[in-house]
N, C-alpha and C positions, 0 to 999 in steps of 0.2 A: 549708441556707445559714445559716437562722440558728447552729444550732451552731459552722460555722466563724468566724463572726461572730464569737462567744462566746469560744471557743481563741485566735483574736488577740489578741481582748482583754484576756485573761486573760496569754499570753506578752507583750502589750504593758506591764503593770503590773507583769509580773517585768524585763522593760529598763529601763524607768523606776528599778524601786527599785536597781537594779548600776549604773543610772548615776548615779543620787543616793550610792551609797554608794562610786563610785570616784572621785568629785569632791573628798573630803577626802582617799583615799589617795591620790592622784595630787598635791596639794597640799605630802600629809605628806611624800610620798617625797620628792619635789623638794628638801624642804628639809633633808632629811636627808642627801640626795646631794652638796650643796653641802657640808653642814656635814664630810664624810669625803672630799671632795676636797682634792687641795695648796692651802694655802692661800699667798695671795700678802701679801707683808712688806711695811709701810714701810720705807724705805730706812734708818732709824736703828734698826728695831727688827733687820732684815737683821744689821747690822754687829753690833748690839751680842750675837746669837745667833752670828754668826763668832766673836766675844770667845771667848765662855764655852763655844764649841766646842774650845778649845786645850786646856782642859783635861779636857775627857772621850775627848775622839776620836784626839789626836795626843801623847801623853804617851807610847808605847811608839816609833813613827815618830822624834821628838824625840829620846832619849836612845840612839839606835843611834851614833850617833858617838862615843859612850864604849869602842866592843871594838871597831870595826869593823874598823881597820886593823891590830890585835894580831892579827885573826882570819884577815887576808890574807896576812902575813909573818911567823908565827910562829918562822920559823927565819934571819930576818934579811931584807936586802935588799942586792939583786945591783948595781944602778944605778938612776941620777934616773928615766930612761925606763920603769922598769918601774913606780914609782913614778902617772908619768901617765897609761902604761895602766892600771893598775886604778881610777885617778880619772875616767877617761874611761867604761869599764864603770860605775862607781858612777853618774857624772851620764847617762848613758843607760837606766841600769835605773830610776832614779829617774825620767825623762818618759816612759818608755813605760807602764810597770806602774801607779805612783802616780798619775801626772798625766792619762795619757793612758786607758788602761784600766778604772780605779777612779772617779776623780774625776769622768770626762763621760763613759764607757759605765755600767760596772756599778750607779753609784748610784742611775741611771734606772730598774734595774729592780728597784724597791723596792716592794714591797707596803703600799701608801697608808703610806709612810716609814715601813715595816719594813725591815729592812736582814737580814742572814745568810745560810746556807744554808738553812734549813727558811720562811723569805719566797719562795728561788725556789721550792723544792717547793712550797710552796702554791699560787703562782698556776699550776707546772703543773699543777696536781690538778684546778684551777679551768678551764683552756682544754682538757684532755685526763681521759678517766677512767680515769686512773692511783691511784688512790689504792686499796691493797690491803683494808680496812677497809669492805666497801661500805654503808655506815649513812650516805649520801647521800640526799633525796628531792628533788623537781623543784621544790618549794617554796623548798629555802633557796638557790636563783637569783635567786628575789625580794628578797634580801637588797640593803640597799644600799653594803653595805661587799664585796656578789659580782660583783666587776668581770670581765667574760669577754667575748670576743669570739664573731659566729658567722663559719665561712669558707663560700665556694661551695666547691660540692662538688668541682672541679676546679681546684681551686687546691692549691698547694703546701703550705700549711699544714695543709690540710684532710688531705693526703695522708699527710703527718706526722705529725697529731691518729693516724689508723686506723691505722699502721704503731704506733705507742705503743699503742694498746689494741689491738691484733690477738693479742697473746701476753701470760701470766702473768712471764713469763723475763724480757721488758722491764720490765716494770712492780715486778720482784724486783730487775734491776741497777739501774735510777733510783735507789729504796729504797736498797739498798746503797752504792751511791755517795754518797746523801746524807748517810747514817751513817757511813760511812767521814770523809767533811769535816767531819761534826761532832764524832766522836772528835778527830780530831786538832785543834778548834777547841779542844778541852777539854784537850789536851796541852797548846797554846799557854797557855792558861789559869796550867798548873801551871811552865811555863818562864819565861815570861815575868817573873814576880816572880824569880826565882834567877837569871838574869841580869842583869836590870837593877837589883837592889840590890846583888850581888856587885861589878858591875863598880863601880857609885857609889862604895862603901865604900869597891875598890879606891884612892881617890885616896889615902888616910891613908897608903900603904906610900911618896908622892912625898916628903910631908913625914917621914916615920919611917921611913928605910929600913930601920933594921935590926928592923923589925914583922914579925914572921913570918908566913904566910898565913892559919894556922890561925887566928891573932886574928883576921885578915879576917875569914873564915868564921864564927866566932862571932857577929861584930858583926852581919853577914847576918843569921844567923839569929833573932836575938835581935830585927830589924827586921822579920823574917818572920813571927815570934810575934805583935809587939807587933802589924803589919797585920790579920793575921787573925781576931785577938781583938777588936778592934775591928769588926769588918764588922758585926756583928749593930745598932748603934746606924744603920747607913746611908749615903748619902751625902751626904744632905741635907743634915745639919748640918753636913758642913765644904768640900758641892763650893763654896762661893763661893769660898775658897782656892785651888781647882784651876787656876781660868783665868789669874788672875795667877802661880799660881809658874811654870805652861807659858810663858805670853809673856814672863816676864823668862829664864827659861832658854833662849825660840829668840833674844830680843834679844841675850843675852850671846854665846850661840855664833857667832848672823853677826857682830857686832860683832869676836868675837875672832879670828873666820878670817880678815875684811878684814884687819884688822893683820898677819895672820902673813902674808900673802900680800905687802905688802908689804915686811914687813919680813925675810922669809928667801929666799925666790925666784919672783919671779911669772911666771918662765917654766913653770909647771905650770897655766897657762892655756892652753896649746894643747893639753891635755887637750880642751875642748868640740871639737877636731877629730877626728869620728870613724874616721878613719884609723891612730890610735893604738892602738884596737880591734883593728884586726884584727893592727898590730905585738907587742900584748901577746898574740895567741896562738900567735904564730910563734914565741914565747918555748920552746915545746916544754909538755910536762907538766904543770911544776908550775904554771903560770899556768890550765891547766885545774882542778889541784883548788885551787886558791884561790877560785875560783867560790864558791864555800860559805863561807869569808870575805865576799865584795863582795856573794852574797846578801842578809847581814845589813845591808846600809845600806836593802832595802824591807821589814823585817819591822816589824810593826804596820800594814802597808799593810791586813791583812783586815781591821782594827779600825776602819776605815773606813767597809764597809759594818754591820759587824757592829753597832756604837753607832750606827747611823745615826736609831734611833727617839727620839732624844733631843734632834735638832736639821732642821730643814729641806737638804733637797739643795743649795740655795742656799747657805747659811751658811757648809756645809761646803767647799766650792768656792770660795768667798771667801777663807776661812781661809787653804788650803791654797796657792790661787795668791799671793796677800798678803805671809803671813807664812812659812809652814813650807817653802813650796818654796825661796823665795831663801835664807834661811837657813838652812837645811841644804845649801844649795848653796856657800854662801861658809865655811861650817867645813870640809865635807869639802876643798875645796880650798884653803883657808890649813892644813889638819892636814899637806895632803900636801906643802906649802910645807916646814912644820916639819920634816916627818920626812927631803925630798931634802935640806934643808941638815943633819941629825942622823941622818942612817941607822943608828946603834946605840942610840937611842933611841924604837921603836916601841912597846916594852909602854906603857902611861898616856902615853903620846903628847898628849893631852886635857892630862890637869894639868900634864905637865912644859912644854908651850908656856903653861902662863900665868905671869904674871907675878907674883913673891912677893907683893905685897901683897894680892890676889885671892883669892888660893888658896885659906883657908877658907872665903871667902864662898862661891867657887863650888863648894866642894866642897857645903857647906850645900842650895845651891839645885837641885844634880846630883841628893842623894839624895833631896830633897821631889820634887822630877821623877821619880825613878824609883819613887818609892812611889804617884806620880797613876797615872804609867804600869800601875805594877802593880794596882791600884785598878782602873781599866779595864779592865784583861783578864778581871780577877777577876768586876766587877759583868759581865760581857759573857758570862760561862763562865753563871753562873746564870739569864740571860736566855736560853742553849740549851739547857738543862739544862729549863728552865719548857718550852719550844715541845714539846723534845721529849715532855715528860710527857703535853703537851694530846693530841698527834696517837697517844698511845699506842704510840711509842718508850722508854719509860722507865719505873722502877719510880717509884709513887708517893711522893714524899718531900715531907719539909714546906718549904711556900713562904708565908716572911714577908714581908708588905707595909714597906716601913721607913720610907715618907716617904706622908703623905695625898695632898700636892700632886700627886705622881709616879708613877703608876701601874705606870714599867715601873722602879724602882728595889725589886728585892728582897731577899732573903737566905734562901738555905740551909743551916740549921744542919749537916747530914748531909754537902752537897755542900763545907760552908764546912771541916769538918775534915780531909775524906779530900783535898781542893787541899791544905793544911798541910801534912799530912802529906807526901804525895809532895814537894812543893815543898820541906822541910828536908832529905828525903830526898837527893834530888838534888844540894842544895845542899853541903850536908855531905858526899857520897860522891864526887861529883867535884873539889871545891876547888881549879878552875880554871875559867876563862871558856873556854877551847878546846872542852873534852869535850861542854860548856853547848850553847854556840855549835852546834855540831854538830847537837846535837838539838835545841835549838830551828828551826835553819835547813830540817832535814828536816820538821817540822811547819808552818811556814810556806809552803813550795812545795808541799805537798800540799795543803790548803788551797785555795791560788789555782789550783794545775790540778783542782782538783773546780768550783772556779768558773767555769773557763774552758768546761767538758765542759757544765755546767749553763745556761751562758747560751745553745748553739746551740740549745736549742729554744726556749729564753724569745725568742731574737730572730726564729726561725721563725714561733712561735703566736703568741706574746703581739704582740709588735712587725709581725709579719710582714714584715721587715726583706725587702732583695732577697737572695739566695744569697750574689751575691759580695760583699757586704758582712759577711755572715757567713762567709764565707771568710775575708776580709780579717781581719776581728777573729781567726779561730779561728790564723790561719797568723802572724803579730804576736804575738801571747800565747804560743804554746806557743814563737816564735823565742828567745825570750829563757825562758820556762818550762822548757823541756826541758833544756836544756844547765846550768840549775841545779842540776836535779832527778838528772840524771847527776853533777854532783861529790860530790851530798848522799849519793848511792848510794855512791860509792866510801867514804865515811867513815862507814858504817853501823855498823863495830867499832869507831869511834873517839868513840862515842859518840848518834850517829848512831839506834841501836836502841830508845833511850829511845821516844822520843812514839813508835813503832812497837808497844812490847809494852803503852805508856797506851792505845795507839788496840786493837788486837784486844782486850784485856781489858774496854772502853767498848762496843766491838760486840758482843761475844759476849752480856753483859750485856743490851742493847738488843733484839738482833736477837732474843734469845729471848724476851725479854719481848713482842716485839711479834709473835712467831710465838705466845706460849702463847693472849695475849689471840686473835689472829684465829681461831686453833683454838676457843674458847671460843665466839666470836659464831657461826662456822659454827652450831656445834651445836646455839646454842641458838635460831637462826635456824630451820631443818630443825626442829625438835623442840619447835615454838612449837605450843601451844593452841589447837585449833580454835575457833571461837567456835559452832559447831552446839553442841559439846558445853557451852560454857559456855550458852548459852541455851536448851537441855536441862534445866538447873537451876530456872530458872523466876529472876526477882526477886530471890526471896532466895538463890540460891547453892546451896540446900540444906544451911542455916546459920542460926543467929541473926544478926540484922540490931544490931548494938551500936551506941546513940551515938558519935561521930564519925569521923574522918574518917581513911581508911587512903592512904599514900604509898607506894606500891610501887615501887621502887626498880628498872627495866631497862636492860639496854644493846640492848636490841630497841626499835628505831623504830617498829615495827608490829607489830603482835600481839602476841597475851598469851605471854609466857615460861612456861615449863613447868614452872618452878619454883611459879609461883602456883594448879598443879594440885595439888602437893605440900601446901603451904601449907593451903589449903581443905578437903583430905583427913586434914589430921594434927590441924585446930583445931576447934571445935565452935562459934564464933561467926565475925564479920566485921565491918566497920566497915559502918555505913550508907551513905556516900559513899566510893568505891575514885577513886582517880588512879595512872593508868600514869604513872610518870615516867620519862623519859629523861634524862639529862645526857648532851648529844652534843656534842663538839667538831669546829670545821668547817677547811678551809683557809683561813679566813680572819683577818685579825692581830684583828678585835674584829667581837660582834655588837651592834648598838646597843641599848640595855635595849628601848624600845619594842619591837623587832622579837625581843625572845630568847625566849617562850615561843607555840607553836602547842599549840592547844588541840581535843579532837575527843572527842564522844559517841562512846560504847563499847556496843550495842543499844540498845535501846527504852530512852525515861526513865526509866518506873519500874526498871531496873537500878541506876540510879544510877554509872554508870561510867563513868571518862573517860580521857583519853589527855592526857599532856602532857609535849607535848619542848623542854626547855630547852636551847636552841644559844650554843654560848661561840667565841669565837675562842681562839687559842692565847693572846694576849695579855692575856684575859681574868682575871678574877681569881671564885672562888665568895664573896658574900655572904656577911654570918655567917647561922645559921637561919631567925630573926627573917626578916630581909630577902627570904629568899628564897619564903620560907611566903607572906608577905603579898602578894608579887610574883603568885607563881602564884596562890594565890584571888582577887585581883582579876581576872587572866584569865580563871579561873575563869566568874566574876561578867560579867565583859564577855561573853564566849560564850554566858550563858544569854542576858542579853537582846539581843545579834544574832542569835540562834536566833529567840527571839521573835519580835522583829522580819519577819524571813524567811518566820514562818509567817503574820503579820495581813496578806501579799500575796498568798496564795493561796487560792483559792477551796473551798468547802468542797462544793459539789456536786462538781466538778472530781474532790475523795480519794473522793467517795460512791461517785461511779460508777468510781474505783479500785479501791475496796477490794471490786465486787462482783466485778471480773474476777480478781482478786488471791487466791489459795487463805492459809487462816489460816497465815500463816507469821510464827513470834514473831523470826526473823529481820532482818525490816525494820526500820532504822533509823526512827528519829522525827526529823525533821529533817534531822541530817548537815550540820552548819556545822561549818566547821573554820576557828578565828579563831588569827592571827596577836599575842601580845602586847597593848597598847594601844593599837596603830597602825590602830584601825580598819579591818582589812584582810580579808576573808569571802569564803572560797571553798565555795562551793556545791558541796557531794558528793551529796546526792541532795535530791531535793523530791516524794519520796513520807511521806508521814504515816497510820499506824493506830493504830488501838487495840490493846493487848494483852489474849491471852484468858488467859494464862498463869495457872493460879489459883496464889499465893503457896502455897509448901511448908510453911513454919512459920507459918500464918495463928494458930494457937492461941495465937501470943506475943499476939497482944492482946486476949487473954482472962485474961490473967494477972493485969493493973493492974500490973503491976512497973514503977517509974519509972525502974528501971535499962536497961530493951529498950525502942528504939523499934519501934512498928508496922512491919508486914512491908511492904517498898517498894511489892507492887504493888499495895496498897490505897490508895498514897496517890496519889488524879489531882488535881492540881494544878489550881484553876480559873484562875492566872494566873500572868507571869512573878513576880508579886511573892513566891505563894506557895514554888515552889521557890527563891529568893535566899532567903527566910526559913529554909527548912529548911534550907539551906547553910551560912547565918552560925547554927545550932542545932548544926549538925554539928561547926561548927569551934570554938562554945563551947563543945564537949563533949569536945572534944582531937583534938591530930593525932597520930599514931603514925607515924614513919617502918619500913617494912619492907622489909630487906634482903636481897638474897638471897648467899648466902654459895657462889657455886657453884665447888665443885674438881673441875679437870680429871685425868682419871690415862688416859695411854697405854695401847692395848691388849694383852693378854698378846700376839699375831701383831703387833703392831708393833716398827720394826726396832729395832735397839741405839740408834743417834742422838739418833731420837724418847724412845725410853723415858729416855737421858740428860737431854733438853733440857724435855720437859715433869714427869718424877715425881721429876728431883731439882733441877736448877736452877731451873728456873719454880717450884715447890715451894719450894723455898729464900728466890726472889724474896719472891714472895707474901709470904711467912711473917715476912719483916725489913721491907716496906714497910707503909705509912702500910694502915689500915682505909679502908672506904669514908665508914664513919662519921666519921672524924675526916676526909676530905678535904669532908664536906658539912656537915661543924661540925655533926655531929646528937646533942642530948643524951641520954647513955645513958639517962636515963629516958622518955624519947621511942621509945626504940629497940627494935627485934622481929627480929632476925638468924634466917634459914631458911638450914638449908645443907643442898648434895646433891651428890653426887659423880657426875661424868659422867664416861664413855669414850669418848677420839676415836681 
């Protein structure tokens, strides 16, 4: 009786100390949870982020009525009525898609206001385990930026979630699908500037007719230099520019369409009668493939959600109903006033309705609008080019921070030249807005029907919206998506091909990258370190024990990589304190620094070994060295004494009469806390505790006196926490040495042709041009210990 007494007791003072110690996390988290929720605006600071949305968000949407209507009646126009049918098409693709679809469905489903493709893949990754990469653990749920829901098990969503992870095939077409929309996000990327400066430039041919194109073209391009050469300073320094030239360019435009509407025929007002709609398809053919023209009055619509991290859902919504809808509502229909009263005047349609003393000013204001325009695509391509690198879609390349304030303003030198490139490319090879047009309009609808494909789960899982509401939405979107996406088709040789052969050259790239890496983690998953054998070693490793401190570098969340069996077998010493470290990226857009490092003993103390997984969201950015060194030893630091702590509540007869029933197994962890970052947060993995009998292997180093070898670990038993933080901060005065492992994959001689393709010469190739791992962890070569070994998958 008395013993069970005692056993209460005892498990009574272990609840007491989890609930003493989950009163501050429970505290923390709260207020961490608030700080990564939408935050709510004053109403003046609202509007005044509406403002300075004009000009990151809406600068591509904005300068679409410079081609739109060159791009509808390229080969003239038949009568007024055909006219208000495609003004009627235009003001209906503009409320359903922009207004209706974009603006109050999809921007809702934003990842804590991340916006994109690779935002909805996250949060499905997050409510479904779909993510192909499974270096997941049940820990980073605790996250407070890991917003997920749970379903009953008989519910529709729930049903949905298992139908998603029931097969490899699903979980490979989501994948693909998402790479597919972000290829062509990255198409847009390279279109978008060669459009919209071409067309801008175009105005100089109203006032210089007889300019011949080619000067056009130069001017372009020489606009497309001077852009792109510039990006590496940022946009910091000159986005406060941005929102004013956007709002004086939508003020001029509706301003100038009200006028033309009066002033050339405002019977192109009973265009807003959808009935019109369906007269312009009775037109026969050609009013079908003009589709691909009128598409172009909603491109920049993705750029919507895409820049969406840059401003509140709110703002954007404001903005949009405010300013950019009426006014692009009153230019496209005062253009199309101009054009029924001047029907052989459609080409620059725009400049020749204005009025001479305007002209250069608006030309002036068209092209600073189409370079914010182009600007935004630009900074928006680098921001999917960043996701995808985190989630391990992409070769590593280097990403500059360009503004302090701003965390998600970057720059890719690599990515910033090969857009250049293609973009003069383009520019210069076609030398016309129609060809342009084409393939920017086929990037575009692609784009929005991946978005459309992707939001039926997000409004199943995530929302758990009802069916027919996701009906509704699915059968709305693709009414107006499909029949785009068919005229875009038909004009695939007419230029059309373009973003098609950017998009499979972006995938093939990707896909292989992200097949070479998953092959890699299998392997090295399966063919990880037992830990019998590493504590078969004894303490010291079966090695000298060297002053400080070794960083070994995995992409194994658990266990020891097989590479550090290499390692040990090829070196005659070791560092006195070893750290696994992981850098793992999660689905989530950012991890909070408190919460980014979990920390976990590696056997018995005297080993001296630990685990440590650094979690980043995609959005995140890596610390310079410095930073991050210090980051984890204070973790480090924090986990010896919540270990501590852990062990002064348990009883010491309690281990006595453990360790008599318990055979000498040097196996048994000593402690097993596993601390989360600085967030005070301690998950208790086991509360057995012994002594080790292990006798050190090289106990002779400290018979040496050499002040270069510190004593063999398992002599040293620590009488308190202070003693081991001592020999910590000994270890870390005595250097960190980051070690890498350098491991290359090569296909096996019986693997098929594909394979042997995709891993020994592409992936190989990849590898070989992308960024070291060293340079993406900012580690300095003198700091630096590269192990490399060659595996077969």
């Amino acid at each position: 009786m008395e013993t069970r007494t005692n056993e209460y007791s005892r498990k009574g003072a272990m609840w007491e100390l989890e609930r003493n110690l989950d009163q501050p996390m429970d505290a923390e988290a709260g207020r961490l949870r608030n700080m990564y929720r939408e935050k709510t605006y004053p109403t003046i600071l609202l509007l005044r982020l509406a403002f300075q949305s004009l000009g990151v968000v809406f600068g591509d949407l904005g300068t679409s009525p410079l081609y739109v209507f060159y791009n509808i009646f390229p080969h003239g126009i038949e009568d007024t009525e055909q006219v208000i049918g495609a003004l009627s098409l235009i003001i209906y693709s503009l409320t359903l898609i922009p207004l209706v679809k974009y603006v109050f469905i999809v921007l809702r489903a934003n990842d804590n206001g991340q916006g994109g493709t690779f935002a909805l893949y996250s949060l499905l990754c997050r409510h479904a385990k779909i993510n192909i990469i499974p270096n997941q653990h049940r820990t980073d749920q605790d996250l407070t930026t890991y917003s997920r829901r749970t379903y009953e098990e008989k519910s529709l969503a729930a049903k949905i979630q298992r139908w998603l992870e029931g097969h490899q095939f699903r979980k490979n077409l989501i994948l693909i699908l998402v790479l597919f929309g972000t290829c062509m996000a990255v198409g847009d990327g390279i279109l978008t500037p060669a459009i919209s400066v071409l067309s801008a430039t175009g105005g100089i041919q109203v006032e210089e007719g007889r300019m011949r194109n080619d000067v056009v073209v130069i001017i372009s391009v020489l606009i497309l230099i001077g852009l792109f050469s510039m990006q590496h300073y940022g946009t910091d320094k000159v986005s406060w520019l941005f929102a004013p030239i956007v709002f004086v360019w939508f003020i001029l435009i509706g301003i100038l369409g009200a006028v033309n509407i009066c002033k050339y025929d405002h019977s192109v007002l009973k265009a807003f009668n959808p009935v019109y709609v369906y007269r312009y398809f009775k037109r026969g053919k050609t009013s079908w493939t003009s589709l691909g023209g009128i598409m172009l009055s909603i491109t920049g619509t993705e750029a919507l959600f895409a820049d969406l991290s840059y401003f509140p859902v709110q703002a954007i919504q404001i903005a949009f109903t405010v300013v950019v809808f009426p006014c692009l509502l009153l230019q496209y229909t005062g253009q199309a006033a101009f054009i029924a009263a001047n029907t052989n005047k459609v080409s620059h349609a725009f400049y020749i309705s204005l009025p001479a003393p305007i002209l250069w000013p608006a030309f002036a204001v068209a092209t600073a609008a189409a370079i914010v325009a182009s600007q935004a695509t630009i900074s928006a391509t680098y921001s999917i080019i960043k996701q995808a690198l985190a989630l391990g879609c992409f070769p590593r390349v280097k990403i500059i921070h360009t503004s302090k304030k701003y965390l998600g303003q970057i720059y890719s030198p690599d990515i910033n030249w090969i857009l250049m490139v293609f973009c003069i490319a383009v520019t210069a090879g076609f030398k016309n807005q129609s060809q342009i047009a084409n393939a920017y309009g086929t990037a575009v609808i692609m784009v929005m029907l991946v978005t459309t494909f992707l939001m039926i789960p997000i409004m199943l899982l995530v929302w758990r919206s009802h069916w027919t509401l996701v009906v509704a939405f699915t059968v709305l979107s693709l009414l107006v998506e499909i029949p785009y996406f068919s005229a875009v088709v038909r004009k695939i040789d007419q230029g059309g091909w373009v973003p098609l052969v950017f998009a499979a050259g972006f995938m093939i790239i990707m896909y292989v990258w992200h097949y070479g890496t998953l092959k890699r983690y299998e392997f090295e998953m399966h063919s990880k370190v037992s830990m019998a054998w590493i504590l078969g070693l004894g303490p010291s490793l079966g090695l000298v024990r060297v002053p400080g401190i070794g960083l070994v570098y995995t992409e194994l969340a658990s266990g020891v990589p097989h590479i550090f069996s290499h390692f040990i077998t090829n070196l005659p010493a070791i560092h006195s304190t070893l750290v696994f470290v992981c850098v793992k990226y999660l689905p989530v857009y950012t991890v909070p620094p408190d919460e980014r490092f979990l920390v976990k003993r590696i056997g018995p103390k005297n080993f001296h070994m630990f685990r440590c997984v650094a979690r980043y969201g995609y959005k995140d950015i890596h610390k310079k060295d410095d930073d991050f060194e210090k980051m984890l030893f204070d973790s480090l630091i924090l986990f010896v004494r919540l270990e501590s702590m852990m062990e002064e509540y348990s009883d010491s007869d309690e281990y006595s009469t453990l360790m008599m029933s318990l055979p000498n197994n040097p196996g048994i962890s000593n402690g097993g806390v596993t601390t989360t970052g600085t967030n005070n947060v301690m998950e208790v993995m086991s509360c057995t505790s012994t002594h080790d009998s292990i006798v050190p292997v090289n106990s002779r180093s400290n018979d040496t006196g050499s002040s270069q070898v510190m004593p063999a670990s398992g002599q040293m038993a620590f009488q308190s926490v202070g003693d081991e933080i001592a020999f910590l901060n000994a270890c870390r005065d005595a250097g960190v040495v980051h070690i890498l492992g350098n491991t290359v994959i090569r296909a096996r001689r019986d693997s098929g042709f594909v394979k042997k393709i995709a891993i020994n010469y592409m992936y190989a190739f990849l590898r070989k041009i992308c960024r070291e791992n060293s340079a993406i962890f900012n580690v300095p070569h003198e700091s630096m210990l590269n192990v490399g070994q060659v595996f077969y998958v």
